[in-house]
C-alpha positions as CSV (number, residue, x, y, z in Angstrom):
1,X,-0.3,6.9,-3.6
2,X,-2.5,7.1,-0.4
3,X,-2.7,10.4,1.4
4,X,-3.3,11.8,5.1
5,X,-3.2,15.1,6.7
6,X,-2.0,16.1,10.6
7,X,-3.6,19.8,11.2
8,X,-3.5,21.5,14.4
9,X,-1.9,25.2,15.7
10,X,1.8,25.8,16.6
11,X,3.0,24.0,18.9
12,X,0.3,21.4,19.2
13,X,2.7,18.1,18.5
14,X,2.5,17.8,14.6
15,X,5.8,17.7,13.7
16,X,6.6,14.9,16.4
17,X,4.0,12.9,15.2
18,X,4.4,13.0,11.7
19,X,8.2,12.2,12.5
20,X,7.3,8.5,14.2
21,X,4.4,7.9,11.5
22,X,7.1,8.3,9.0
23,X,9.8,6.4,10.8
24,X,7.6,3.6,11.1
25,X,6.5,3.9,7.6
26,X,9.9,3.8,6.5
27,X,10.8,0.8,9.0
28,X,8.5,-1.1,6.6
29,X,10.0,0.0,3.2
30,X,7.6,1.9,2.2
31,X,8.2,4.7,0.1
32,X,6.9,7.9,1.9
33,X,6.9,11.5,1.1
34,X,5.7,14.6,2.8
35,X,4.1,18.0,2.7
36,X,4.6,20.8,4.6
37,X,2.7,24.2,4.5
38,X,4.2,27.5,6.0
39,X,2.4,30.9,6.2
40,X,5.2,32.3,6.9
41,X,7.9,32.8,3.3
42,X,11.0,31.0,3.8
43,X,14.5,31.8,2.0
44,X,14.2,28.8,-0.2
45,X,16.5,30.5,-2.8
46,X,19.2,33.0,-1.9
47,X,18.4,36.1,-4.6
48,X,21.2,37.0,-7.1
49,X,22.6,33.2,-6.9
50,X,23.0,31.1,-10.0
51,X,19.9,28.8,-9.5
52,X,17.5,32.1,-8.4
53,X,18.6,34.0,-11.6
54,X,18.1,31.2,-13.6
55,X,14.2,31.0,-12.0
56,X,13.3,34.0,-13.6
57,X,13.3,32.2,-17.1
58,X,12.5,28.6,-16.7
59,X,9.5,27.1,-14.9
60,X,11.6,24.9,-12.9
61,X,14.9,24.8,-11.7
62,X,17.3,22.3,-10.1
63,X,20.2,22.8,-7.9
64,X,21.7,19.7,-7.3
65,X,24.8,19.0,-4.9
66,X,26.7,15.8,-4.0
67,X,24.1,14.8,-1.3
68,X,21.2,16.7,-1.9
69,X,19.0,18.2,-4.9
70,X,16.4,20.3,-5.1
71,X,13.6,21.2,-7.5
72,X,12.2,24.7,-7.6
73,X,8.7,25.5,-8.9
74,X,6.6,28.7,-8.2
75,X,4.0,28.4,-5.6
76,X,1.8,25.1,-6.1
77,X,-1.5,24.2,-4.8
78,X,-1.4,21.0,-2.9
79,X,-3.7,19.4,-6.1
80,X,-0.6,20.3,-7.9
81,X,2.0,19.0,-5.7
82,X,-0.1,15.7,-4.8
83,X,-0.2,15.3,-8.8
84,X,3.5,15.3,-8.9
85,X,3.9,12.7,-6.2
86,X,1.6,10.4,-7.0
87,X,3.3,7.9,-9.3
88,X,6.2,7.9,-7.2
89,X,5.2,7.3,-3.6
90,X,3.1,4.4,-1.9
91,X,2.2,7.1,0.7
92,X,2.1,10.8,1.2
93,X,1.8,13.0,5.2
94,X,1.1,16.4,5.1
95,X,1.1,19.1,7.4
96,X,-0.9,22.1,7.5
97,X,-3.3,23.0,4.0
98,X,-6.5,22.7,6.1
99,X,-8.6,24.0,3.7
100,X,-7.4,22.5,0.8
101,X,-7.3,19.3,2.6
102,X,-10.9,20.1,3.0
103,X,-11.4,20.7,-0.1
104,X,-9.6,18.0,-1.2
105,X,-11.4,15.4,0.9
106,X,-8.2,14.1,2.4
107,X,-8.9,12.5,5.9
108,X,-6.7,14.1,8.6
109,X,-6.0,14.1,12.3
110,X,-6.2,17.0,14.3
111,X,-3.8,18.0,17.3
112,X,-5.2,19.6,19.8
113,X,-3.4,21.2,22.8
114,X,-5.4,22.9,25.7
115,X,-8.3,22.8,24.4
116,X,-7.4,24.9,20.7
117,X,-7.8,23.4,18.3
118,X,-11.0,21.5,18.6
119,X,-12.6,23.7,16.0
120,X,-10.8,22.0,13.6
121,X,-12.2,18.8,14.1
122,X,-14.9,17.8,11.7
123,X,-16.5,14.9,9.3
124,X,-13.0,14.0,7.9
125,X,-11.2,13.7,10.7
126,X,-10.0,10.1,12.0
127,X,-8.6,11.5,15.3
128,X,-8.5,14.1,17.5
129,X,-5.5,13.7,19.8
130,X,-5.7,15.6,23.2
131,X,-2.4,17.3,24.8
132,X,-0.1,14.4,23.1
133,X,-1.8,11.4,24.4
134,X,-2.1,9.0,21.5
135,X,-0.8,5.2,21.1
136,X,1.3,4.8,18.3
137,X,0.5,1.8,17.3
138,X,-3.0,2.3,16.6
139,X,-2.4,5.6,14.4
140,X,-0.4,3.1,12.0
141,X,-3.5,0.9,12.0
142,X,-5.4,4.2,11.3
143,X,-3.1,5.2,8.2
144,X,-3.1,1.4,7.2
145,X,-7.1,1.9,7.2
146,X,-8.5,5.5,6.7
147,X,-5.6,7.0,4.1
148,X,-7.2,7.5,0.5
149,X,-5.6,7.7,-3.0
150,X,-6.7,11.8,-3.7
151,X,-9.4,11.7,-6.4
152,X,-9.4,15.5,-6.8
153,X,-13.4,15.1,-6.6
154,X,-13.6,13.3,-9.3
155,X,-17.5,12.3,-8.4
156,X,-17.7,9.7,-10.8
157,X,-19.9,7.6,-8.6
158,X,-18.4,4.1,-9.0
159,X,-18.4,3.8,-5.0
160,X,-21.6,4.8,-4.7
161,X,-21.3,7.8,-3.2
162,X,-19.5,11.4,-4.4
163,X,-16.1,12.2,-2.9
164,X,-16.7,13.7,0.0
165,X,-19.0,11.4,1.4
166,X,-17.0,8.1,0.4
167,X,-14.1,9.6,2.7
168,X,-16.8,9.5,5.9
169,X,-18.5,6.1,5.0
170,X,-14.2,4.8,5.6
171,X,-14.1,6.6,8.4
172,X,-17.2,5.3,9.9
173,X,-15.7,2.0,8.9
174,X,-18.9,1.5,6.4
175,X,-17.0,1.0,3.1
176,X,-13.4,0.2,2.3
177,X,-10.3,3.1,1.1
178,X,-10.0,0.5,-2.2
179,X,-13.5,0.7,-3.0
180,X,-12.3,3.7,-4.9
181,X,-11.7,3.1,-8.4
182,X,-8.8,5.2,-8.7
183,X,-7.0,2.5,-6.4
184,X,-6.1,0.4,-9.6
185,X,-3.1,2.1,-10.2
186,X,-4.0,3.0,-13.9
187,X,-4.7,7.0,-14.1
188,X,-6.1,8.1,-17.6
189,X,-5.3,12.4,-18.2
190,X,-7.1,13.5,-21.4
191,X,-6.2,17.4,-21.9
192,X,-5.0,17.9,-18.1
193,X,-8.7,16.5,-16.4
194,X,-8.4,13.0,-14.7
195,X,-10.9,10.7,-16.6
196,X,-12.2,7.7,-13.6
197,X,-12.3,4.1,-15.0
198,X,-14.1,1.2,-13.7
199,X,-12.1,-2.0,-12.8
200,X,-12.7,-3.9,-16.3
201,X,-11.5,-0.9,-18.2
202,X,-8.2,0.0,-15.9
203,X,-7.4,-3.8,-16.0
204,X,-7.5,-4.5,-19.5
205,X,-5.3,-1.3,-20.0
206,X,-2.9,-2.3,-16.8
207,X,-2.3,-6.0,-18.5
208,X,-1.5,-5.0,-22.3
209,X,0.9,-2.4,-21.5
210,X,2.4,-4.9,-19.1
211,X,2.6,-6.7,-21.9
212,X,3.4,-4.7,-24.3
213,X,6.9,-3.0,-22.4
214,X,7.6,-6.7,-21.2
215,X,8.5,-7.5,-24.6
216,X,10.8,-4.8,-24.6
217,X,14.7,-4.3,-24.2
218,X,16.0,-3.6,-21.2
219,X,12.4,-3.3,-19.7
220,X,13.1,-6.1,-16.0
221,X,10.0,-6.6,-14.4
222,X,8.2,-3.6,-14.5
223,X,6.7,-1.9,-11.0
224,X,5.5,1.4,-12.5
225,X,5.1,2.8,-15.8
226,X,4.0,6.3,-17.3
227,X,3.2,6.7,-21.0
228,X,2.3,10.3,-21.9
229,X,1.2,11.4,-25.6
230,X,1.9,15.2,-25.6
231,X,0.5,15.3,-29.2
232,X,-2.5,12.6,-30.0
233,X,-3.1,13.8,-33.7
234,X,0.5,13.8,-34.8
235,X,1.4,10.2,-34.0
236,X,1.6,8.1,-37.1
């Protein structure tokens, strides 16, 4: 999952641009999801109904309806909420979280409107769009081009560089978003930390549990798979 950010203040034209990126996203097939941030608290859950009481004593809960369904967590950081995306979604927008963004190393691009805004722009960012002016067309090329997989700041050095500067040698057009290892699709979790592999490693895994659930019933083709041992020293 590759990941981009749109910051700017209210009223600034995020919310219209994020709308055509994802329609012409979606024009394409590609399986997109978004994140917004609000400081302001929003009535997610109506108190004393079903699905809030429930809340209290489960770590998530899901209301689901004939056309819609919901998951309800407590407050997540966006590491958290990127985390449950990933395997998922070829591509993720999100609004707002500057810092964590920052933090992060998520490339964005920043709205600015009269002028405010412009403090917002920095190493990270792979356009500042005046007052609405912007082309489209070339924002796509821009997503196609400067989006990253999120490596958390991992740091493992396989690029060359640590996190943070990898994300400004694509946006100086110096190194490619796949020179990242994480881009082989294969994510190793030992005890909750993400453990970086290099291409010969991620490949060998990628091929023999390919083969391996190939051989399976029921299995197709498979385009994704997630194999999680909650236990290591109590398989036999």
């Amino acid at each position: 999952m590759r990941a981009i950010g749109v910051i700017g203040f209210k009223k600034s034209g995020k919310t219209t641009i994020i709308r055509e990126i994802l329609k012409k996203l979606m024009d394409k097939n590609v399986k997109v999801a978004t994140i917004k941030h609000s400081f302001e608290n929003a009535e997610i859950d109506k108190k004393d109904t079903d699905s809030y009481l429930f809340k209290e004593y489960a770590e998530v809960s899901v209301l689901s309806t004939d056309d819609k369904t919901a998951f309800y967590y407590n407050g997540m950081s966006l590491h958290e909420i990127l985390s449950k995306l990933e395997l998922e979604y070829e591509y993720v927008i999100i609004e707002g979280f500057k810092e964590q963004l920052k933090e992060l190393n998520i490339p964005k691009i920043a709205m600015i409107k009269d002028d405010e805004g412009l403090e917002l722009v920095d190493s990270h960012t792979i356009l500042a769009i005046n007052d609405y002016q912007y082309d489209i067309d070339e924002i796509m090329q821009l997503v196609a081009e400067k989006s990253i997989i999120p490596s958390y700041n991992l740091n493992c050095g396989h690029c060359g560089f640590n996190c943070k500067l990898f994300v400004e040698e694509v946006i100086k057009n110096n190194i490619k978003w796949n020179a990242c290892v994480m881009q082989s699709g294969v994510k190793l979790n030992v005890n909750g930390k993400t453990i970086p592999m290099n291409p010969f490693v991620a490949n060998i895994i990628k091929n023999v549990l390919k083969g391996v659930v190939e051989s399976l019933k029921d299995t197709g083709a498979p385009k994704n798979i997630s194999i999680s041992i909650a236990d290591i020293d109590k398989v036999k």
